[in-house]
HTML snippet that shows the backbone in 3Dmol.js (N, CA, C, O; Angstrom):
<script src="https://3Dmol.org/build/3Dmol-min.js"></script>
<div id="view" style="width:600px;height:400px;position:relative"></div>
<script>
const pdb = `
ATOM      1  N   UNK A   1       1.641  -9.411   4.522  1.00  0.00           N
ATOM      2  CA  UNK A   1       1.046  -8.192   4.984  1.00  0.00           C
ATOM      3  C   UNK A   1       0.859  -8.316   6.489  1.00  0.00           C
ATOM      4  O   UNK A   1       0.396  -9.239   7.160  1.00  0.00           O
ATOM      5  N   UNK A   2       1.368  -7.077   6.848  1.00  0.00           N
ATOM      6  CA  UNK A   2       1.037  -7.072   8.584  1.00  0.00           C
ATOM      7  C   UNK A   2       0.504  -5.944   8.717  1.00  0.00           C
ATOM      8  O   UNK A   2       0.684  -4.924   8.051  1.00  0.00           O
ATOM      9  N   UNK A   3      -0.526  -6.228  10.069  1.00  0.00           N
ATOM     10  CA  UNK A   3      -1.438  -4.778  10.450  1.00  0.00           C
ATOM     11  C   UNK A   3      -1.920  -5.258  11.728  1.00  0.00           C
ATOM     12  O   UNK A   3      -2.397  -6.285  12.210  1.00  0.00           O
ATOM     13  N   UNK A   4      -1.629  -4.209  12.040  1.00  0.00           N
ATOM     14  CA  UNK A   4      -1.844  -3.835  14.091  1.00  0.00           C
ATOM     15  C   UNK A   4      -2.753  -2.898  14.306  1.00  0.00           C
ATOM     16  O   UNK A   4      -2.293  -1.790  14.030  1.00  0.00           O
ATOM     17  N   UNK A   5      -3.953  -2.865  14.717  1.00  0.00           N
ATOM     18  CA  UNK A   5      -5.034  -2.211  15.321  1.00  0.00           C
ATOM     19  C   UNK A   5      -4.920  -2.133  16.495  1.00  0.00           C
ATOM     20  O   UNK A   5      -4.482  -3.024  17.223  1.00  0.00           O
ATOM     21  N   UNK A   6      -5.430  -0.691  16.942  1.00  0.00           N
ATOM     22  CA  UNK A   6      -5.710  -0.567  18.571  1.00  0.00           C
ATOM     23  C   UNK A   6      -6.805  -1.022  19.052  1.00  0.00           C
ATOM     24  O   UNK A   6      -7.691  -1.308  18.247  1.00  0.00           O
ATOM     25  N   UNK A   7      -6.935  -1.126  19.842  1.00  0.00           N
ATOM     26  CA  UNK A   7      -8.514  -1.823  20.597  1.00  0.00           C
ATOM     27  C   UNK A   7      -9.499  -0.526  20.153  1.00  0.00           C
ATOM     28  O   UNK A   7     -10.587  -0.748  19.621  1.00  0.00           O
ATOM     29  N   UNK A   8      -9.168   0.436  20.338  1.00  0.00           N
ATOM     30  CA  UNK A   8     -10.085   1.418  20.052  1.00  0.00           C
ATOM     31  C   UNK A   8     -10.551   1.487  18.567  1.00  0.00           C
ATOM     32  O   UNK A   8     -11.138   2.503  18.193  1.00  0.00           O
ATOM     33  N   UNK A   9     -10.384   0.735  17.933  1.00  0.00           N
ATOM     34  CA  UNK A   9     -10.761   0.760  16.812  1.00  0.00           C
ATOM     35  C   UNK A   9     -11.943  -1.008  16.254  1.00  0.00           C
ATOM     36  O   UNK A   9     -12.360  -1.587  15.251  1.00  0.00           O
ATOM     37  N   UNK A  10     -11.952  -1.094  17.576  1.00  0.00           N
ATOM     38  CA  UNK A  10     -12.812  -2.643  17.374  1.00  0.00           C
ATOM     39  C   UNK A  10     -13.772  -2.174  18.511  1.00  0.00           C
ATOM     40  O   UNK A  10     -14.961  -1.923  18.315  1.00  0.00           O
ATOM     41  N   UNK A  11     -13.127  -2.077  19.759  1.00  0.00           N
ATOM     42  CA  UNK A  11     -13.478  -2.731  20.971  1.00  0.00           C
ATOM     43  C   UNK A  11     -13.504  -1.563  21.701  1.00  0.00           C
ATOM     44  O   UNK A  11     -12.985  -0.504  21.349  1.00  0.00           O
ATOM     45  N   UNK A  12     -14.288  -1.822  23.011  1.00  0.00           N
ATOM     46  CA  UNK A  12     -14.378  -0.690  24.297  1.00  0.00           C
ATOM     47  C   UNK A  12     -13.315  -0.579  25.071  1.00  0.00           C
ATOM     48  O   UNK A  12     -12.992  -1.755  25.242  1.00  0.00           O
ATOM     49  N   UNK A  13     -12.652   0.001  25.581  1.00  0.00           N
ATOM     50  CA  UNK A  13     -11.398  -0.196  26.597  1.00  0.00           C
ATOM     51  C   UNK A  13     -11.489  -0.029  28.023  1.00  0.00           C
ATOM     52  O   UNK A  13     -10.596   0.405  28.751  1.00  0.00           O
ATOM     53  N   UNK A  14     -12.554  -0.381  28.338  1.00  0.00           N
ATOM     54  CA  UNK A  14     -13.298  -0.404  29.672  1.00  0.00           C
ATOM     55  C   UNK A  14     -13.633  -1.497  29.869  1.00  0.00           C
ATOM     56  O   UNK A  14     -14.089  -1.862  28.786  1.00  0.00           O
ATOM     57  N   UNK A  15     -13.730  -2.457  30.698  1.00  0.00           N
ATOM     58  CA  UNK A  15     -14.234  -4.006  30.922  1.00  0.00           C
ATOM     59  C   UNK A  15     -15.730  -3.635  31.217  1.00  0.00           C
ATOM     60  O   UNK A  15     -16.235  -2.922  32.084  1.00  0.00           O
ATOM     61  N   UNK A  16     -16.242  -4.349  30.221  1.00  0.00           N
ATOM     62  CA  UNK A  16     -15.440  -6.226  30.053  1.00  0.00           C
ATOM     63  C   UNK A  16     -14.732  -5.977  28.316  1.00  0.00           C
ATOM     64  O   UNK A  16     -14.675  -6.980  27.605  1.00  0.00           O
ATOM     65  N   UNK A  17     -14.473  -5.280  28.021  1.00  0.00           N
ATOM     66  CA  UNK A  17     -13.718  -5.165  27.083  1.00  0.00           C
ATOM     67  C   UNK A  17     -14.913  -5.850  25.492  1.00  0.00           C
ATOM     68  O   UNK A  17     -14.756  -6.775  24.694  1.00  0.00           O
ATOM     69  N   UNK A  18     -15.692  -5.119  25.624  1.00  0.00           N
ATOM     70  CA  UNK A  18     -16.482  -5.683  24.854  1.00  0.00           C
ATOM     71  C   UNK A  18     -16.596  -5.307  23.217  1.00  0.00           C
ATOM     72  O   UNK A  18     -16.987  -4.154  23.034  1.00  0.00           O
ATOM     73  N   UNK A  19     -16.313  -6.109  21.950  1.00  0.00           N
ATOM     74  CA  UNK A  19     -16.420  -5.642  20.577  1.00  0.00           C
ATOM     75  C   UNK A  19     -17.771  -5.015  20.679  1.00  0.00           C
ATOM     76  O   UNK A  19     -18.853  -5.460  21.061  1.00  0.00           O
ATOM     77  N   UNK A  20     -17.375  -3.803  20.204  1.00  0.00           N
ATOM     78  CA  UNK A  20     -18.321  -2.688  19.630  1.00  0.00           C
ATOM     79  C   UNK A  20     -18.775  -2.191  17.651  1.00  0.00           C
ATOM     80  O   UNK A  20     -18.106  -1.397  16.989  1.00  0.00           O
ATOM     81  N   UNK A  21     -19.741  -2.764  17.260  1.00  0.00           N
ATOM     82  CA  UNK A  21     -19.642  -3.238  16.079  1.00  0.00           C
ATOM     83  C   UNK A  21     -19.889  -2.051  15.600  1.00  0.00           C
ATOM     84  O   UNK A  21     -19.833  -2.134  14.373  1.00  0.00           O
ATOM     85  N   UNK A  22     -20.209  -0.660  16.036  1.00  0.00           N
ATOM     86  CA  UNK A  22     -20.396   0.645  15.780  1.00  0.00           C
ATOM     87  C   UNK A  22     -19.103   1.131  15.278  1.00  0.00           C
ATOM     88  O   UNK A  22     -18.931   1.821  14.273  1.00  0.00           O
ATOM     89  N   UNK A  23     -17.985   0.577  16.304  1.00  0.00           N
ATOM     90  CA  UNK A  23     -16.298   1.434  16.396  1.00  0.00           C
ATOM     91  C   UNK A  23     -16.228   0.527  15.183  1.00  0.00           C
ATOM     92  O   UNK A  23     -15.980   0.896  14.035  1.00  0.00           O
ATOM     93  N   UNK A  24     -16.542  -1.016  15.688  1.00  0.00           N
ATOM     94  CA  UNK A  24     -15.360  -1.908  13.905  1.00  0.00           C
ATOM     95  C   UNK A  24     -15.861  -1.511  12.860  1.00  0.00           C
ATOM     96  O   UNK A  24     -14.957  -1.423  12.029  1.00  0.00           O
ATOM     97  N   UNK A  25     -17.125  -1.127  12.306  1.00  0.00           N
ATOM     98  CA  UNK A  25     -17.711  -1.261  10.795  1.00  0.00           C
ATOM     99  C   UNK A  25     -17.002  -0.362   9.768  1.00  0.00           C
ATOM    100  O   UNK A  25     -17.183  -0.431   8.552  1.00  0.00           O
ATOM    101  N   UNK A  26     -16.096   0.569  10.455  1.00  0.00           N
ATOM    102  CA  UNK A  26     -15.435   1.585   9.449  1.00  0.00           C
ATOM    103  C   UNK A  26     -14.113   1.059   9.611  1.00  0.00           C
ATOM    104  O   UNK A  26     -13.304   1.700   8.939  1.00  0.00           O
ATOM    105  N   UNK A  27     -13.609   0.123  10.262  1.00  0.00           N
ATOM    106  CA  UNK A  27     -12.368  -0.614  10.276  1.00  0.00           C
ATOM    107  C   UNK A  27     -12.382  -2.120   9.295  1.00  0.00           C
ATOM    108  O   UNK A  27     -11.550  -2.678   8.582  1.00  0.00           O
ATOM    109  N   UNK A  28     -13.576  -2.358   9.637  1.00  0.00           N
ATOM    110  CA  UNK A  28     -14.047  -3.897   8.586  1.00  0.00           C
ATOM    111  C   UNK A  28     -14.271  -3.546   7.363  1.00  0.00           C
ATOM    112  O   UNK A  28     -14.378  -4.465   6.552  1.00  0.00           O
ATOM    113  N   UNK A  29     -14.426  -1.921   6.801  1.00  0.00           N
ATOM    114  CA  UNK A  29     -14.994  -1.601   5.604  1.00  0.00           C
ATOM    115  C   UNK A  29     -13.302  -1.722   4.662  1.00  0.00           C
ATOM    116  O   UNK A  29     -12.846  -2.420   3.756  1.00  0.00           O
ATOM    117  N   UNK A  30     -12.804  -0.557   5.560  1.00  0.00           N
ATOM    118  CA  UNK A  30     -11.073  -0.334   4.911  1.00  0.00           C
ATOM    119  C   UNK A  30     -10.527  -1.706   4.918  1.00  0.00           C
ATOM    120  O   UNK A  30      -9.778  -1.713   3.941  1.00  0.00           O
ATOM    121  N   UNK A  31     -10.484  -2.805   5.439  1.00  0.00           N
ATOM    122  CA  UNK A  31     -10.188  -3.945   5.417  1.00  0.00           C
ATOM    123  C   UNK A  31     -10.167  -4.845   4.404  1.00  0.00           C
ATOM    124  O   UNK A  31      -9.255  -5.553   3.976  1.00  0.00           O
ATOM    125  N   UNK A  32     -11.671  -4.679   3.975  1.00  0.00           N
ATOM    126  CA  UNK A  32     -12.155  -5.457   3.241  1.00  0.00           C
ATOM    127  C   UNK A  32     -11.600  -4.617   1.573  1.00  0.00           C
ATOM    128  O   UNK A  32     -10.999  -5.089   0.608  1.00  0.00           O
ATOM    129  N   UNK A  33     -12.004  -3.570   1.779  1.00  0.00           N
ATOM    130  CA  UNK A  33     -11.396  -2.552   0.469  1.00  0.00           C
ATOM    131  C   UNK A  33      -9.971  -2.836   0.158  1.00  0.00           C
ATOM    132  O   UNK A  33      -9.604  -2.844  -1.017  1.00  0.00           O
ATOM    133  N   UNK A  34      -8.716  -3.189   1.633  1.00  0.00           N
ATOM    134  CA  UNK A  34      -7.227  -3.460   1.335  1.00  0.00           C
ATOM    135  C   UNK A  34      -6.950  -5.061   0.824  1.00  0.00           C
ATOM    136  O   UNK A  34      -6.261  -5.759   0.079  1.00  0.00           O
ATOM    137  N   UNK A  35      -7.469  -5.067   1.300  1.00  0.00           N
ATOM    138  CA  UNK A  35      -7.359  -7.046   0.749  1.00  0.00           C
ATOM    139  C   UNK A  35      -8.055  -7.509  -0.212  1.00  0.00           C
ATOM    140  O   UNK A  35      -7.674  -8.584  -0.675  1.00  0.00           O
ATOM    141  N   UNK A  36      -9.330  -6.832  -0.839  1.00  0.00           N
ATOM    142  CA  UNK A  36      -9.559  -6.695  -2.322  1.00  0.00           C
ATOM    143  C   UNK A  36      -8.933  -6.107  -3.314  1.00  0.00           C
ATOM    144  O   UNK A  36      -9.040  -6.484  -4.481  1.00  0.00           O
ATOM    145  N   UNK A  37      -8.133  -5.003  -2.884  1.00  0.00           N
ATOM    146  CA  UNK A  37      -7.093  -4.293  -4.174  1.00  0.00           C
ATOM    147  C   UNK A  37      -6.233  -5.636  -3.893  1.00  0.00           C
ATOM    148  O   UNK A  37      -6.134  -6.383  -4.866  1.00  0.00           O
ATOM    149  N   UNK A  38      -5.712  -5.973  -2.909  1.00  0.00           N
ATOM    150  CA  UNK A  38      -4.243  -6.443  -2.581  1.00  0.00           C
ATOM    151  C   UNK A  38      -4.884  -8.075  -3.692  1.00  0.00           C
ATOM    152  O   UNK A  38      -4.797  -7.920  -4.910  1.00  0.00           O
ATOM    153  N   UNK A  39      -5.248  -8.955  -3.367  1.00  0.00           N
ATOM    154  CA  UNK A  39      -5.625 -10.028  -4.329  1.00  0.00           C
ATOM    155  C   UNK A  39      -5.582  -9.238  -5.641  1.00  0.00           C
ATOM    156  O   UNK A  39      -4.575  -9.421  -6.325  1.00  0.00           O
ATOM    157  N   UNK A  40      -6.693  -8.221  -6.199  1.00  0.00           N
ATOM    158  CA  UNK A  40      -7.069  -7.892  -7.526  1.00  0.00           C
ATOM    159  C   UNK A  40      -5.643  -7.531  -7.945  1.00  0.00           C
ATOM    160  O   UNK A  40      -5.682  -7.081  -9.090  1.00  0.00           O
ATOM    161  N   UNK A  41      -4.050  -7.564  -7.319  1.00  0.00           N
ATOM    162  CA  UNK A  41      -3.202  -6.961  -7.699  1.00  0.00           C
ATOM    163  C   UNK A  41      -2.363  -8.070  -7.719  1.00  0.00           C
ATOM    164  O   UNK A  41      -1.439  -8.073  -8.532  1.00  0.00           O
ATOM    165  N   UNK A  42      -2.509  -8.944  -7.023  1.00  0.00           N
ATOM    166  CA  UNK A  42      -2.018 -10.325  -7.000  1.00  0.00           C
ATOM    167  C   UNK A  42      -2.456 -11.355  -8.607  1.00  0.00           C
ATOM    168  O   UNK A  42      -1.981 -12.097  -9.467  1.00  0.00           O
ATOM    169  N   UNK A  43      -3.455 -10.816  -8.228  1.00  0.00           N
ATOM    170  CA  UNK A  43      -4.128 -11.483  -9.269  1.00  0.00           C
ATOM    171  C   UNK A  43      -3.514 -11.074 -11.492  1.00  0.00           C
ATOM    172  O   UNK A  43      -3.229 -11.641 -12.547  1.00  0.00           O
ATOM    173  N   UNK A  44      -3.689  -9.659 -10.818  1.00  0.00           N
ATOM    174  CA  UNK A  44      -3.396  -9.399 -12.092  1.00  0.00           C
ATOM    175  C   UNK A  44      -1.626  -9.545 -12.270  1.00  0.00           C
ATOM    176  O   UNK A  44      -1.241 -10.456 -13.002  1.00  0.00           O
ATOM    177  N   UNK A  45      -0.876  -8.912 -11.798  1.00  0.00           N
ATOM    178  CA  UNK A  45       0.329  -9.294 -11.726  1.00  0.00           C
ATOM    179  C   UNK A  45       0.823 -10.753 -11.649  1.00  0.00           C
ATOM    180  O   UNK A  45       2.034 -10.821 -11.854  1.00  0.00           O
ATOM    181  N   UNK A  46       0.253 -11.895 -11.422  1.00  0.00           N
ATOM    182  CA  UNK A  46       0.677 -12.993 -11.409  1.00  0.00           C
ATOM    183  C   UNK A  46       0.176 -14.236 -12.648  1.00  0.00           C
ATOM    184  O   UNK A  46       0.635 -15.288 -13.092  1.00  0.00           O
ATOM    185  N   UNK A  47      -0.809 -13.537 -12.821  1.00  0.00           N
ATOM    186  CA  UNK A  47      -2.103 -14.531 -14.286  1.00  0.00           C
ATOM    187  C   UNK A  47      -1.103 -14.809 -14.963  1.00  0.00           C
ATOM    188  O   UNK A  47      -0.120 -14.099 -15.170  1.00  0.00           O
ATOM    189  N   UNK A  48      -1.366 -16.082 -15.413  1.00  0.00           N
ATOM    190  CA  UNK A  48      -0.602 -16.635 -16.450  1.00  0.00           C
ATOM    191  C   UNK A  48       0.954 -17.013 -16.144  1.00  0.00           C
ATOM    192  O   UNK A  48       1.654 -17.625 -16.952  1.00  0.00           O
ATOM    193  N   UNK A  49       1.340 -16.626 -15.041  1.00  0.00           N
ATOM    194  CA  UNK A  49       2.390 -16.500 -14.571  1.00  0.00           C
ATOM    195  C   UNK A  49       3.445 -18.643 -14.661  1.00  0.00           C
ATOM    196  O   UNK A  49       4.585 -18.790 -14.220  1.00  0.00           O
TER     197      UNK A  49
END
`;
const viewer = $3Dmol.createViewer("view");
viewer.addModel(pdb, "pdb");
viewer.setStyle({}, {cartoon: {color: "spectrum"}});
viewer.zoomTo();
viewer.render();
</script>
């Protein structure tokens, strides 16, 4: 799996370029939601395998 974020979706784009945990928390949420299906699909597709 590959995934490319813009800074604007973490971080300020103004220096000092600082993580903004306001912008990430709706980027860390979908994250965490894609890589829990993605295992739970790993998981089930492979058991017993």
């Amino acid at each position: 799996m590959q995934l490319e974020l813009a800074q604007c979706n973490y971080m300020e784009e103004q220096e000092p370029f600082a993580y903004n945990p306001t912008l990430a928390e709706p980027t860390a949420h979908l994250l965490k939601a894609l890589l829990s299906e993605a295992l739970e699909w790993g998981r089930s597709t492979y058991a017993g395998a």
